[in-house]
C-alpha positions as CSV (number, residue, x, y, z in Angstrom):
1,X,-5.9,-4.2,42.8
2,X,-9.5,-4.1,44.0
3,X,-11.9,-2.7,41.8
4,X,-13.9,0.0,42.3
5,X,-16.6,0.4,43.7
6,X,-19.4,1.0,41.1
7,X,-21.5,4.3,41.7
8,X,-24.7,3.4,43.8
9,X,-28.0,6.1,44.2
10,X,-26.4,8.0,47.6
11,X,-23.5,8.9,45.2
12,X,-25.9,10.3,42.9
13,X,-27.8,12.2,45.8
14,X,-24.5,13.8,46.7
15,X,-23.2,14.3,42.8
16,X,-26.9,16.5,43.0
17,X,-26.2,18.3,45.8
18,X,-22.8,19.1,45.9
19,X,-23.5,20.2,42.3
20,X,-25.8,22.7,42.0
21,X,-24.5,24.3,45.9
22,X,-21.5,25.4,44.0
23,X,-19.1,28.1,46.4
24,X,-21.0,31.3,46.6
25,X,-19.8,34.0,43.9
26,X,-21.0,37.3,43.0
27,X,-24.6,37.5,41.2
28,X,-23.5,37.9,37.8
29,X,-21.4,34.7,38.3
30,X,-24.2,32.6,39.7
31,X,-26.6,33.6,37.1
32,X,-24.0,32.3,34.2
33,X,-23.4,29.5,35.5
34,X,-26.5,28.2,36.5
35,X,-28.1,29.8,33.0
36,X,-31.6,30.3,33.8
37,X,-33.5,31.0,37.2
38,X,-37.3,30.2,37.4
39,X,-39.2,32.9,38.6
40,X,-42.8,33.1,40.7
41,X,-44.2,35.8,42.4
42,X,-45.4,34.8,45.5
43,X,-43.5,36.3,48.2
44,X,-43.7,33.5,51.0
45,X,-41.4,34.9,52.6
46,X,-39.8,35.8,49.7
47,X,-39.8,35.5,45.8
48,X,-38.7,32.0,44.6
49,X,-36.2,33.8,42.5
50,X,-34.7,35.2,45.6
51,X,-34.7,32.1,47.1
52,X,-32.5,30.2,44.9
53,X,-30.2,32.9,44.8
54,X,-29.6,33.3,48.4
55,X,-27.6,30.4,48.2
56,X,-25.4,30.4,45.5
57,X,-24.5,34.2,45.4
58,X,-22.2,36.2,48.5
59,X,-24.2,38.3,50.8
60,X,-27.5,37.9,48.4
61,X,-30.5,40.4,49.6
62,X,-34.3,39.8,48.8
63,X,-35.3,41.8,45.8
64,X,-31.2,41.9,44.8
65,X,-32.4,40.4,41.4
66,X,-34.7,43.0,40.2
67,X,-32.8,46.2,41.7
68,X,-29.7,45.1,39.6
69,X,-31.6,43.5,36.5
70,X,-31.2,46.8,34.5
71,X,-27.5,46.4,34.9
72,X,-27.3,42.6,34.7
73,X,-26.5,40.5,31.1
74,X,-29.8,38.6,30.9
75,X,-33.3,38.7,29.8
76,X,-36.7,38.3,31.7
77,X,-38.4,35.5,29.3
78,X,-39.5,32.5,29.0
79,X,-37.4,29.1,28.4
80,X,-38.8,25.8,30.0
81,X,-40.1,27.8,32.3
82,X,-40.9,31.9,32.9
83,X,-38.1,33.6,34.5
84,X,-34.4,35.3,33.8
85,X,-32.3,34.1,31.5
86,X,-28.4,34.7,30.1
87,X,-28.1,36.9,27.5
88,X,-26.5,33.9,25.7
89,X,-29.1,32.1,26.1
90,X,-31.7,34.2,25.1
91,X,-29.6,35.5,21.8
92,X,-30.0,31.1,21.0
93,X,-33.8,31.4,21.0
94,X,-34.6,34.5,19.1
95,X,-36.1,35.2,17.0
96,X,-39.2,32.8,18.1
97,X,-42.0,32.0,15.7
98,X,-45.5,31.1,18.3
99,X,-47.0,28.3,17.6
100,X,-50.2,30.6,17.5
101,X,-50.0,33.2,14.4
102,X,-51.2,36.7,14.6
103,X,-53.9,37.6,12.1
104,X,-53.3,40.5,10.1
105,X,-55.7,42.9,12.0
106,X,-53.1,42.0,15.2
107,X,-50.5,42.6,13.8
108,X,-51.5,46.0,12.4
109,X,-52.8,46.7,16.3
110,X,-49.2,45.1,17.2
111,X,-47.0,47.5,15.2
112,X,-48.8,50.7,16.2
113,X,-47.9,49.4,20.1
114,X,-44.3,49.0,18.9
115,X,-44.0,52.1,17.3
116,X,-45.9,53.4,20.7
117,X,-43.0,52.1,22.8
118,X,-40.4,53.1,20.4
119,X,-41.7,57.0,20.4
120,X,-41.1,56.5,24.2
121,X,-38.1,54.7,25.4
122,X,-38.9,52.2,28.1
123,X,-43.4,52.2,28.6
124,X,-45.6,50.9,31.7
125,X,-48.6,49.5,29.8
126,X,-50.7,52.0,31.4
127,X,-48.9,54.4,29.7
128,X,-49.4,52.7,26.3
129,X,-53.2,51.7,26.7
130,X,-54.4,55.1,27.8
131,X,-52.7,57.0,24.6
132,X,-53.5,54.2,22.3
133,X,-57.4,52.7,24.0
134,X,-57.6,49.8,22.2
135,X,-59.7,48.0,24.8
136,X,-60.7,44.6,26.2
137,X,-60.7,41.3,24.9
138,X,-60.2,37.8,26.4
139,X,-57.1,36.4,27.5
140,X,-55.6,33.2,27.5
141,X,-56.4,32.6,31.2
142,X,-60.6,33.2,29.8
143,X,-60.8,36.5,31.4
144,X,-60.7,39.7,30.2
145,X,-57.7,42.1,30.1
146,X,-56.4,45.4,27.5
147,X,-55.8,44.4,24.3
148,X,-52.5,47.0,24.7
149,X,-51.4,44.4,27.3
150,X,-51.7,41.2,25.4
151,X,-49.9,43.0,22.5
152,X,-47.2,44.2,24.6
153,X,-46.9,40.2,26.2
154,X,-46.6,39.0,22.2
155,X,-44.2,41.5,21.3
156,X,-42.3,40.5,24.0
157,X,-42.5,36.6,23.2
158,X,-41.4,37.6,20.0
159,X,-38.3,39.0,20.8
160,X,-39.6,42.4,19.4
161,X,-39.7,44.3,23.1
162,X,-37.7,43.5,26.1
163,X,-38.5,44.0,29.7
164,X,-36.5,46.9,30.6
165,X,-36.9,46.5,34.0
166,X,-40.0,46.0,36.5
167,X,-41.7,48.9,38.7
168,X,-43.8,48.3,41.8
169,X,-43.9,43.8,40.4
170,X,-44.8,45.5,37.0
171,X,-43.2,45.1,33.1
172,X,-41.6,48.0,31.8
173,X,-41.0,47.6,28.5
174,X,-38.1,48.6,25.8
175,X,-37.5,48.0,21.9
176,X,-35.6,45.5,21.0
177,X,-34.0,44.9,17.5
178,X,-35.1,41.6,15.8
179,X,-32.1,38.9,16.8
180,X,-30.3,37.0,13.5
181,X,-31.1,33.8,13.3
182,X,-28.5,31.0,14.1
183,X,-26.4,30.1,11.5
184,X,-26.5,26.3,12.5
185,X,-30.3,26.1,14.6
186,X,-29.7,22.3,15.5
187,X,-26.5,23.3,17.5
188,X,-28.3,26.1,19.0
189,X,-30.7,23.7,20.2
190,X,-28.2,21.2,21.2
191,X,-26.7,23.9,23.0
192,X,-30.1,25.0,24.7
193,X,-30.3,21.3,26.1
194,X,-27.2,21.4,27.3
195,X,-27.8,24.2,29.7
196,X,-30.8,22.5,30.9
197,X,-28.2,19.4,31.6
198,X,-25.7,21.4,33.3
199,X,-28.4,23.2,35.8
200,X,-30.9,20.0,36.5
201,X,-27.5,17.5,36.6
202,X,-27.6,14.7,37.0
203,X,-30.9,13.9,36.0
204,X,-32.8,10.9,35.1
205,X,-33.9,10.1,31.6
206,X,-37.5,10.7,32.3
207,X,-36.7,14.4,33.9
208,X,-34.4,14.7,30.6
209,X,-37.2,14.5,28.0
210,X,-39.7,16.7,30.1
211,X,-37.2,19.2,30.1
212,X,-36.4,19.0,26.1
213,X,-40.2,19.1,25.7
214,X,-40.7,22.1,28.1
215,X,-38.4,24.0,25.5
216,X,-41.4,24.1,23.2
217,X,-41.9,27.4,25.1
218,X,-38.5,28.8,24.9
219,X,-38.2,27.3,21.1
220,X,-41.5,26.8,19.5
221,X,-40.3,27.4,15.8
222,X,-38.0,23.8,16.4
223,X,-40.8,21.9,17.5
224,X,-40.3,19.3,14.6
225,X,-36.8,18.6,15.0
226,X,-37.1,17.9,18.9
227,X,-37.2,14.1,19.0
228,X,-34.3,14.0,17.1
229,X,-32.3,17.1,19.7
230,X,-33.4,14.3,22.5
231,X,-31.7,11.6,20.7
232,X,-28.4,13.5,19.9
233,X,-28.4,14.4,23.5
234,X,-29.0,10.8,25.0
235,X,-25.8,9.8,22.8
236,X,-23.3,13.1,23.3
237,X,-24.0,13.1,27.2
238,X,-22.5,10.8,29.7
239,X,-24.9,8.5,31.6
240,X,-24.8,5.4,33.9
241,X,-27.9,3.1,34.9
242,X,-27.7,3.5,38.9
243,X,-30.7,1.9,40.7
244,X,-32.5,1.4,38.0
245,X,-32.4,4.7,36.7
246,X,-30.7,5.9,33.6
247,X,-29.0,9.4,34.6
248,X,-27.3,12.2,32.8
249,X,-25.0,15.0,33.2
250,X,-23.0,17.6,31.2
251,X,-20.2,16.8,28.4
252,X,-16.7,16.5,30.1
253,X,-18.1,15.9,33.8
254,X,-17.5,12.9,35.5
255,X,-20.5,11.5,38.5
256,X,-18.3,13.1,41.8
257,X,-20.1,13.4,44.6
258,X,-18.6,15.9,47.1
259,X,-18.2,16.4,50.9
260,X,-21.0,16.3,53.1
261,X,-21.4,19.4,55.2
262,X,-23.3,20.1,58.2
263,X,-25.2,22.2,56.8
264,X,-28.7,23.5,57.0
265,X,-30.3,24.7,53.6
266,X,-34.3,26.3,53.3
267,X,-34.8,25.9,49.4
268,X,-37.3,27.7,47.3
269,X,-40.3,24.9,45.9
270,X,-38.6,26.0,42.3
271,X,-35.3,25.2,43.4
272,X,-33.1,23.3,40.8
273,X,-32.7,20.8,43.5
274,X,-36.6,20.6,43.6
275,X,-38.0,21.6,40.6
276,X,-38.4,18.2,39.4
277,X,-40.7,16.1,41.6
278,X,-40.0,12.4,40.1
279,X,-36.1,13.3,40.3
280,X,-36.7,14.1,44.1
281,X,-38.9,11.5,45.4
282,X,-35.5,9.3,43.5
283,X,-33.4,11.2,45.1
284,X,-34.8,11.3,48.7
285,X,-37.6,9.0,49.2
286,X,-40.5,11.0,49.9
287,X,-43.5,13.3,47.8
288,X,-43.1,16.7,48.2
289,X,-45.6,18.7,46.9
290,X,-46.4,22.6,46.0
291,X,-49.4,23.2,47.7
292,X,-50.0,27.3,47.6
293,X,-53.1,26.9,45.2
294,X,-54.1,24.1,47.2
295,X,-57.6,24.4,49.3
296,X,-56.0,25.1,52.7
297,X,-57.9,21.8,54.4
298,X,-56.3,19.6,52.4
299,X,-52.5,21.0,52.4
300,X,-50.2,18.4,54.3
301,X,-47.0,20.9,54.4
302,X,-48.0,24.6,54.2
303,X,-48.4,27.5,51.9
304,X,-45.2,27.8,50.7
305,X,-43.2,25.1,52.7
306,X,-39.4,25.3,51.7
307,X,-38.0,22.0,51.7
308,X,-35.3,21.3,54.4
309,X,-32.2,19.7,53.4
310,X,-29.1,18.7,56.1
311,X,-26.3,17.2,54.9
312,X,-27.1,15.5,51.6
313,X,-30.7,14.7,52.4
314,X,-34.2,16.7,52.1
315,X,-35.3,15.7,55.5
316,X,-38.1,18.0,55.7
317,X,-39.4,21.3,55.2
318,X,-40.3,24.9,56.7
319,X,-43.1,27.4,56.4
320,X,-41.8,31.0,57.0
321,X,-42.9,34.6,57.3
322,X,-42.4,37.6,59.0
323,X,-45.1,38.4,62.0
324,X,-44.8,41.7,63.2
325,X,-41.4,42.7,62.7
326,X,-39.9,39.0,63.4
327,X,-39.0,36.0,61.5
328,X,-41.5,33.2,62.1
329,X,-40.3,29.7,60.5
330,X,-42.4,26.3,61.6
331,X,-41.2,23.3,60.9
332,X,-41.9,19.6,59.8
333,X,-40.0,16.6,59.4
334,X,-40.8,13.2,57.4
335,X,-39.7,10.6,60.4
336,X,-41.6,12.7,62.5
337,X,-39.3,14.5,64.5
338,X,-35.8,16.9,64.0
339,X,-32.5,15.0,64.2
340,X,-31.4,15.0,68.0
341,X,-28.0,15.8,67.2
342,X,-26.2,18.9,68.4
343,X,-24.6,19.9,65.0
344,X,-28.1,19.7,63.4
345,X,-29.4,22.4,65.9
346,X,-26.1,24.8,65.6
347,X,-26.7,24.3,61.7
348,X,-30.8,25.1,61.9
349,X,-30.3,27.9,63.8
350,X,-27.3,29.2,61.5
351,X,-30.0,28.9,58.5
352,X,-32.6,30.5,60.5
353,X,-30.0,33.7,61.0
354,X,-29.3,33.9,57.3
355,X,-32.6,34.2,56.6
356,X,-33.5,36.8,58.7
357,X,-30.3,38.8,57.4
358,X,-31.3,37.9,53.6
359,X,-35.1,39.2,54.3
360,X,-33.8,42.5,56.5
361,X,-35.6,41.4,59.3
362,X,-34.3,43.5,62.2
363,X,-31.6,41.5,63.7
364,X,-33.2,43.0,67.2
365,X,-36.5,41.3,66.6
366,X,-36.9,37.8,67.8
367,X,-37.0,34.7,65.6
368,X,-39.7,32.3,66.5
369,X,-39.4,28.9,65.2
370,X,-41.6,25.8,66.2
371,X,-39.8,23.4,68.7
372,X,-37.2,21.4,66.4
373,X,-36.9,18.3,69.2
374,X,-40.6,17.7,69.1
């Protein structure tokens, strides 16, 4: 019997994509299973957030996220990254002790905010700054902003206020009861790194203990027993050294990589299948870059380009908005040029339509997109 054959890197490449393009399922199913979904407010031509989504949830809307997040089991927080995560999750990271202390002059400022937003239900900070005026002082960005604000952002970090929901891009915020710790915190960090696994999978060692040391946001109080998470998790998970590359993926998963489709995806720059720059230039061969704070002479793909992938490869990438009442999208491509094949052009323009439908664009306006044969 002829052995098999062992797994080479375009096995991993599908393993990734196949992976995290699981079958569309409702919203509430997508968000458990993929645990966590970065967010980023730039709307370019939509919210990163939205972006992601659009893929992996049934006939998914811009803004879907936020209309239903009252109604939704998961938190608006921050975990290796600031976004919305699983109740679940959040319940394993509370309560969180900042690596940066309040003095006791804060916290007596901090406690008449809470009480503030108790007395009222859910609070915009407006509300709670102009019956409170506690005034200005300097942020962690070096500028200036309410001291209300800042207090309401640390109360929430704390796990002492939730957002209840967002109004106009806004926080409103609730009370929340302090969380019980975890009876056993290394599993409950262990467990924590294993949803990181099962969203980024598979991932290389390298992307691995970026992502364990990102949780010093989500987890500050288990700063010092971190090294030793990473090392539980490099022996419970199963890897493989494939070109080089040491890679990882969830407890009771095998490396399967999927069928192919001829399909045409637009992906957010936050995408799980992007997030991680080193894992993609692996993955596909090429640097992509995020380049909406970059000066606009030196940017090489856009704004806000939204990488292109066909078939199991990120081939390219797209800048689109909406121009007077119609969907814009120009392309690029790294050889150069759009595949010349028929099924790439049927699949483009299918992608193109489920855009416009996901961003309400009029479906009697007309979509412009740069030549894809030039």
């Amino acid at each position: 019997m002829a052995r098999p054959r062992p797994p080479q890197l375009d096995d991993v490449r599908r393993a990734a994509i196949t992976r995290t393009f699981f079958t569309p399922t409702t919203l509430p199913r997508a968000l458990a299973r993929l645990g966590f979904v970065q967010a980023d407010p730039i709307r370019a031509p939509a919210r990163a957030q939205d972006l992601t989504l659009r893929h992996r949830v049934t006939g998914y809307r811009a803004g879907d996220l936020e209309r239903r997040y009252p109604t939704l089991p998961i938190e608006e927080d921050f975990f290796v990254n600031a976004g919305f995560v699983t109740s679940a999750l959040h319940r394993l990271m509370h309560p969180r002790t900042p690596r940066q202390a309040w003095t006791k002059a804060q916290w007596k400022q901090a406690n008449v905010v809470l009480e503030a937003v108790r007395a009222r239900g859910v609070v915009h900070p407006r509300d709670v700054e102009a019956a409170l005026q506690l005034g200005t002082a300097t942020n962690w960005f070096g500028g200036r902003s309410n001291v209300s604000t800042q207090l309401l952002d640390g109360l929430h970090y704390r796990g002492l206020l939730r957002v209840a929901r967002r109004e106009g891009g806004i926080r409103l915020y609730a009370v929340r009861e302090p969380t019980a710790p975890p009876e056993n915190p290394l599993a409950a960090h262990d467990a924590l790194i294993d949803a990181v696994v099962a969203k980024y999978a598979p991932l290389p060692a390298v992307t691995l203990g970026k992502l364990v040391s990102y949780l010093r946001g989500g987890v500050p109080q288990w700063s010092h027993v971190r090294a030793a998470a990473l090392a539980r998790a490099k022996a419970r998970l199963p890897s493989q050294r494939i070109g080089g590359v040491d890679w990882y993926w969830p407890e009771g998963e095998r490396l399967r990589a999927g069928e192919v489709e001829d399909v045409v995806r637009l992906l957010a720059p936050f995408d799980p299948l992007v997030w991680d720059r080193q894992r993609f230039e692996v993955l596909f061969g090429w640097v992509y870059r995020f380049e909406a704070y970059t000066p606009a002479p030196k940017r090489k793909l856009g704004y806000y380009a939204l990488p292109l992938v066909w078939r199991d490869q990120v081939i390219g990438w797209a800048n689109a908005k909406v121009n007077d009442g119609a969907l814009d999208v120009q392309t690029g491509f790294v050889s150069g040029k759009a595949p010349g094949e028929a099924a790439f052009r049927r699949a483009f323009e299918d992608e193109v339509e489920r855009l416009r439908v996901f961003l309400g664009v009029p479906s009697a306006a007309v979509t412009r997109k740069a030549a894809i044969d030039q």
